[in-house]
Every structure is written in structure tokens, then in C-alpha cells.
C-alpha positions in Angstrom: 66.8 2.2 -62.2 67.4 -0.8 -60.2 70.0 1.2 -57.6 67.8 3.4 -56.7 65.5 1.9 -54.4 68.2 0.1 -52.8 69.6 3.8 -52.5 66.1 5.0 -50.6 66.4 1.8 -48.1 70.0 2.4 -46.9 69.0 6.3 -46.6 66.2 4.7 -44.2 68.2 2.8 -42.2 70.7 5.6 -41.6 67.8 7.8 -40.0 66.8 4.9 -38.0 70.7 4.4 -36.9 70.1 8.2 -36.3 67.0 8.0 -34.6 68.3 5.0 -32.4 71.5 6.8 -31.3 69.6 10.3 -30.0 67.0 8.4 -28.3 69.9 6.9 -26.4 71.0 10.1 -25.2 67.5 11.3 -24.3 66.7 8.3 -22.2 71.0 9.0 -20.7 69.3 12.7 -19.7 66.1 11.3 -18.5 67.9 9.1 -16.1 70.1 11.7 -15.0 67.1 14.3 -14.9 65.0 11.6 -12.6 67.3 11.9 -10.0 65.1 14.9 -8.3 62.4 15.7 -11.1 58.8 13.4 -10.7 58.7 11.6 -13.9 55.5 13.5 -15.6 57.2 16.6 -15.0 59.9 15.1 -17.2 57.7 14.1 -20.0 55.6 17.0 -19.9 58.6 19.4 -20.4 59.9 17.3 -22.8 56.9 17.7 -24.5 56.8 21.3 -24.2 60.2 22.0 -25.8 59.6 19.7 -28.4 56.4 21.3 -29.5 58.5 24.4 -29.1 61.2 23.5 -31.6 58.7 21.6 -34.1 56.6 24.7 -34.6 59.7 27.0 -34.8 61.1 24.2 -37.8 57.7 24.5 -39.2 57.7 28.2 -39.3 61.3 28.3 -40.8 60.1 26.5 -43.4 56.7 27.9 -44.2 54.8 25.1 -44.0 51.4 24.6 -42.1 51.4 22.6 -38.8 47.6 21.3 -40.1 48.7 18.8 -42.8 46.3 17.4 -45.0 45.0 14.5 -42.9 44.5 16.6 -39.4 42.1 13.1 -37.6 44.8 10.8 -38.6 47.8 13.1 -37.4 45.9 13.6 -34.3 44.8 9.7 -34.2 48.9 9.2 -34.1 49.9 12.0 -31.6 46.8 10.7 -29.3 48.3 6.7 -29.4 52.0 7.6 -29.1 51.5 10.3 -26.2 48.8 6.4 -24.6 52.2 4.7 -25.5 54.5 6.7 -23.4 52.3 7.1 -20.3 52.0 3.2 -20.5 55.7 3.1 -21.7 56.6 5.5 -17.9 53.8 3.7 -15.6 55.7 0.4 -16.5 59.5 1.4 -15.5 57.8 3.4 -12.4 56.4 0.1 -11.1 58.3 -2.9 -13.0 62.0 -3.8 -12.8 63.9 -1.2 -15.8 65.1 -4.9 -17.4 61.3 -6.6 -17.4 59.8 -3.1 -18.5 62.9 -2.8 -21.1 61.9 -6.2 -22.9 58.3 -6.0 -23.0 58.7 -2.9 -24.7 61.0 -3.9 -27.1 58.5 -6.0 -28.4 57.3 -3.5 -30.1 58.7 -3.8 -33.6 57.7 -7.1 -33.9 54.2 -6.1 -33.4 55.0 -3.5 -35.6 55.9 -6.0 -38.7 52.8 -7.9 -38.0 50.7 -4.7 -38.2 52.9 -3.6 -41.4 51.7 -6.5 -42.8 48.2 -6.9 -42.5 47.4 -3.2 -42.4 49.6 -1.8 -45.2 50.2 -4.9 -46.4 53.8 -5.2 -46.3 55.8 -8.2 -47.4 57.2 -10.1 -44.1 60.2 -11.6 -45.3 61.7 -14.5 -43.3 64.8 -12.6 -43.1 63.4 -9.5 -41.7 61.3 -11.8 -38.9 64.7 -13.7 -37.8 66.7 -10.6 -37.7 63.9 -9.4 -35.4 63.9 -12.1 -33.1 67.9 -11.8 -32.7 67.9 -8.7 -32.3 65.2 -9.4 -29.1 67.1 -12.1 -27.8 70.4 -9.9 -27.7 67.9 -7.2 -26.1 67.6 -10.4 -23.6 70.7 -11.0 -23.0 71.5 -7.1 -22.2 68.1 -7.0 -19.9 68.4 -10.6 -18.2 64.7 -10.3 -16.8 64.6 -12.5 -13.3 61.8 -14.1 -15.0 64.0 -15.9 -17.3 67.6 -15.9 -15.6 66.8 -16.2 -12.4 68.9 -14.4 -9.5 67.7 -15.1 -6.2 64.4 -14.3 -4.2 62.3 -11.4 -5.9 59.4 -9.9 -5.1 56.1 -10.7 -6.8 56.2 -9.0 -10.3 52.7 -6.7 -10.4 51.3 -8.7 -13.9 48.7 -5.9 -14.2 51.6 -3.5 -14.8 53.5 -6.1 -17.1 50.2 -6.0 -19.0 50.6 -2.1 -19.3 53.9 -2.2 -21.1 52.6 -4.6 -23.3 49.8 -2.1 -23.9 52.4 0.6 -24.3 54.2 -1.7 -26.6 51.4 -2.5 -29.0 49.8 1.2 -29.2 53.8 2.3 -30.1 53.4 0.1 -32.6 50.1 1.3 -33.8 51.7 4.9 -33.7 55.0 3.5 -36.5 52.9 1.9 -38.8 50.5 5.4 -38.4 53.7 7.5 -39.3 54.4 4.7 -41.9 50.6 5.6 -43.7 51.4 9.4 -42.8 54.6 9.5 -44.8 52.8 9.1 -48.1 50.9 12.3 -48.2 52.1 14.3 -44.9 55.7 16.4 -44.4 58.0 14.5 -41.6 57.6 17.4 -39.6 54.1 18.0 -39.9 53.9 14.6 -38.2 56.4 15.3 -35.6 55.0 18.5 -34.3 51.6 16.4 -34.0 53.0 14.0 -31.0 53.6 16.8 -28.5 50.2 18.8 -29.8 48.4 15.9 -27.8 51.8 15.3 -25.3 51.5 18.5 -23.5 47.7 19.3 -22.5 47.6 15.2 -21.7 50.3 15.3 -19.2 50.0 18.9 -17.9 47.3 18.0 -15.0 49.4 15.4 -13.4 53.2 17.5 -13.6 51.8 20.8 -12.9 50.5 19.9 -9.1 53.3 18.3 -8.3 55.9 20.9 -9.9 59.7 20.8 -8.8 61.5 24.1 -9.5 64.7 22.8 -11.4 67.9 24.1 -11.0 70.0 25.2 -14.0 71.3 22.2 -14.4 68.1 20.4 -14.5 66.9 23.4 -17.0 69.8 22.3 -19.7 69.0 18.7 -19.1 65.2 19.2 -19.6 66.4 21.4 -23.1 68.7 18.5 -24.0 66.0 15.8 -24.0 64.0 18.1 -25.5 66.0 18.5 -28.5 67.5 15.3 -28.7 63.9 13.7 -28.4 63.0 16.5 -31.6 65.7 14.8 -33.5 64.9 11.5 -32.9 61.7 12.0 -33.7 62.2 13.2 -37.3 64.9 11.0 -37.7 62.1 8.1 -37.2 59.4 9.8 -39.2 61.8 10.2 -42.1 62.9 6.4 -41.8 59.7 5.2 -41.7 58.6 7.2 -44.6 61.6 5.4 -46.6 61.7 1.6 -45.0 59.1 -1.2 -44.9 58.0 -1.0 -41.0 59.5 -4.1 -40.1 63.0 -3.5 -41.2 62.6 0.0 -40.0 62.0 -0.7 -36.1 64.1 -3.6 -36.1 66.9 -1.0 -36.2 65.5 0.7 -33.2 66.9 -1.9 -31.2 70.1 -0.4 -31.8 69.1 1.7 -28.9 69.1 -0.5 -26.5 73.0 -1.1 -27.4 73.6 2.9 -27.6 72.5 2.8 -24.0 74.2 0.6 -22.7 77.6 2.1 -23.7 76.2 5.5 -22.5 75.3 4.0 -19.0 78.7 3.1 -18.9 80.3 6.2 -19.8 78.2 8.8 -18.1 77.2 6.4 -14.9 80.3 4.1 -14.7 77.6 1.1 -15.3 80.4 -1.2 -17.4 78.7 -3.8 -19.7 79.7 -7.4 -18.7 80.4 -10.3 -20.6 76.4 -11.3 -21.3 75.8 -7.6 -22.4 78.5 -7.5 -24.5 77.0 -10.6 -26.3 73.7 -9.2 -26.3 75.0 -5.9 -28.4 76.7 -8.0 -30.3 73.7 -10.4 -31.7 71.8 -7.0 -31.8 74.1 -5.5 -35.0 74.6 -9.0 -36.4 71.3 -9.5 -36.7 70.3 -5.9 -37.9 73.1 -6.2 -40.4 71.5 -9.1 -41.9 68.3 -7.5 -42.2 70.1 -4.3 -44.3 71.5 -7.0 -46.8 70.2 -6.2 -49.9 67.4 -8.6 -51.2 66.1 -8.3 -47.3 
């Protein structure tokens, strides 16, 4: 009796591992898709394919895309698509390293939200292993804010503001999932994000509509997919771990991508990103300790 729910959190942490690792890849594709295609025409497709492939999972296995709680599945689907367009307007008009840190504070909003909503234990370790984790997320970023680096231009606050938003309605949208998991199949909730995704983005990508090529085509189907993946894989690890100890392992992503930049666009970690991966696992390796 006493292995078992120690059994149920390691299987939660692997789909967040999971999760974490194919959201690498589909922000790797979205970079490399963003070389010619606007940005809402990115997110709307993606949307599109992954509504595609959730209703086609939902069909294989017989199950209806309604769910039993249909205001609260849409309540999520409505603040995660909020959380992406705030997530988008933030790299489109902030520095990719201030964006990337502001909205990597979203699991620790998360925890705090966990907790007084669901009323989730915040344990000590779980906060600390959080706040490494971020601070390795700064050392990969190095905002100019904090490390300097010469004469920048004026950082648009309104816009820092938005990512915070973004941050803070993503983490709205995890402990959502969290509440969904009890009564609601993983892909029930899953197909609900792109339900609201796709009819909220199509009026600003349609109008300004680039034909891909068939490369772009495959790399529009590959963040589609890998973005379907993640997003089960995150559903399902939510259902199994506390919400704090649960996102903390998202930051894993930031570490996933930074290897990927440097395979795929030659962008080799130095010594600071290095360290920042590296206080990333130790400190989400702490947090998966047993008793955590």
C-alpha cells in the first residue's frame, strides 16, 4: 500500500519529462517555421491540426469530446488559448530572454494557486526546488535587466506586464486541468484548448495568410503533433502530481531547448547556460525525492 502512490508520482513526473521534451521540439519548429510564416498564422494552424488529431484520438476511442463539465472545459480552453496570445504578443515585442523568464514564472504562480484553490500542501522543498529551477532559467536567459550588457533600448513595461498576464492565466489553465483530471478523460481536456484556439485566432491569420511551401506544410504538421503530445503528456501529469511539483518539471524545457538550438541552429550553450541547465535538473531532482 505505501508504494503505490510513490508509484503514481514518478509516473507523473515522467509525462511531465515527456511533456517538457516535445514542447522543446515544437517551440525548435516554431522558430524555424517563423522564418517566413506571421506568427498567428503559426498558432492558428497549430491549433487546427491539433484539434484535428484530438478529435481523431477521441473518435478511436469512442469517447465524447463533451465531457461531463463542458463550462469548466471551455473556462480552461478559453484561459490557455488568453495565455498564448499574451505568451506570442510578449516575444513579438520583448527581448526572447526577458519574455522567456517572465513566463517561466508560471509554475510558481501555479503552486500558489494549487494551494489556495485546491488546497495543495506547499512543501518547502517543492518551493526551493522551484526557485532553482528559475534561477538556472536565469542564468540560461541573462535578461539585460539583471546582467547588464551594454546600451539597450527602453524595455516596453506594458508588454512585460502582458507576459506576466500570460504567465498567470497559464497558470490558471494547470491548476484548471489539475481540477479537470478528477472527473474528465485527459483527452477530453486536450481537444478542449484548440475548440476555443482556432475560431480565436482565425480573424487575425486568415487576412494576412502566407501560402507555405512543403516544407513549411511538414513543419506546421510537426508542431502540430508534437504540440498534441505535449499536451496530453501535461494533462496526464497533472492529473497524477500535486501542481507544484508538476510544473516545476516544465522547466526542463527550457534546458531541452537550449540543446536543440544548438543542434538544429548551431546556437552552442556557453559556460553560464551550461550552469543554468545544470541547477535546472538539480533542483528538479530534489523536488522528485521521495517525501517531497
Amino acid at each position: 500500500m505505501s508504494e503505490r502512490p510513490a508509484g503514481r508520482e514518478r509516473s507523473g513526473v515522467v509525462h511531465m519529462v515527456h511533456a517538457a521534451l516535445w514542447f522543446a521540439v515544437m517551440s525548435t519548429l516554431v522558430k524555424l517555421a517563423s522564418e517566413r510564416l506571421p506568427t498567428m498564422q503559426i498558432v492558428f494552424a497549430r491549433g487546427f491540426v491539433t484539434l484535428g488529431l484530438a478529435a481523431a484520438s477521441l473518435a478511436h476511442v469512442r469517447k465524447s469530446p463533451f465531457g461531463g463539465r463542458s463550462g469548466l472545459l471551455f473556462l480552461r480552453g478559453l484561459i490557455g488559448s488568453c495565455a498564448l496570445v499574451c505568451f506570442y504578443a510578449a516575444v513579438v515585442h520583448l527581448p526572447l530572454a526577458e519574455a522567456t523568464v517572465v513566463h517561466q514564472t508560471a509554475p510558481l504562480w501555479t503552486a500558489l494557486l494549487a494551494a489556495w484553490l485546491l488546497h495543495e500542501r506547499l512543501r518547502p522543498r517543492i518551493v526551493t526546488a522551484l526557485l532553482g529551477a528559475f534561477a538556472g532559467v536565469l542564468m540560461i536567459a541573462r535578461p539585460s535587466w539583471l546582467f547588464g550588457g551594454g546600451p539597450a533600448a527602453p524595455l516596453p513595461w506594458e508588454f512585460a506586464f502582458v507576459a506576466l498576464l500570460g504567465a498567470m492565466l497559464s497558470a490558471i489553465a494547470y491548476v484548471t486541468v489539475r481540477r479537470l483530471g478528477r472527473t474528465e478523460d485527459p483527452l477530453v481536456v486536450v481537444f478542449w484548448f484548440p475548440l476555443v484556439t482556432v475560431p480565436m485566432t482565425a480573424p487575425f491569420a486568415l487576412p494576412q495568410w502566407t501560402w507555405p511551401t512543403w516544407q513549411e506544410w511538414l513543419l506546421l504538421l510537426g508542431i502540430g503533433a508534437s504540440t498534441q503530445i505535449a499536451q496530453v503528456e501535461l494533462t496526464r501529469g497533472l492529473v497524477k502530481e500535486s501542481a507544484g511539483r508538476a510544473t516545476a518539471v516544465g522547466y526542463l524545457q527550457v534546458a531541452f531547448a537550449t540543446l536543440f538550438g544548438a543542434v538544429v541552429f548551431g546556437a552552442l550553450p556557453d559556460a553560464w547556460s551550461w550552469a543554468g541547465m545544470a541547477t535546472i535538473v538539480v533542483s528538479l531532482a530534489a523536488a522528485g525525492r521521495r517525501g517531497a
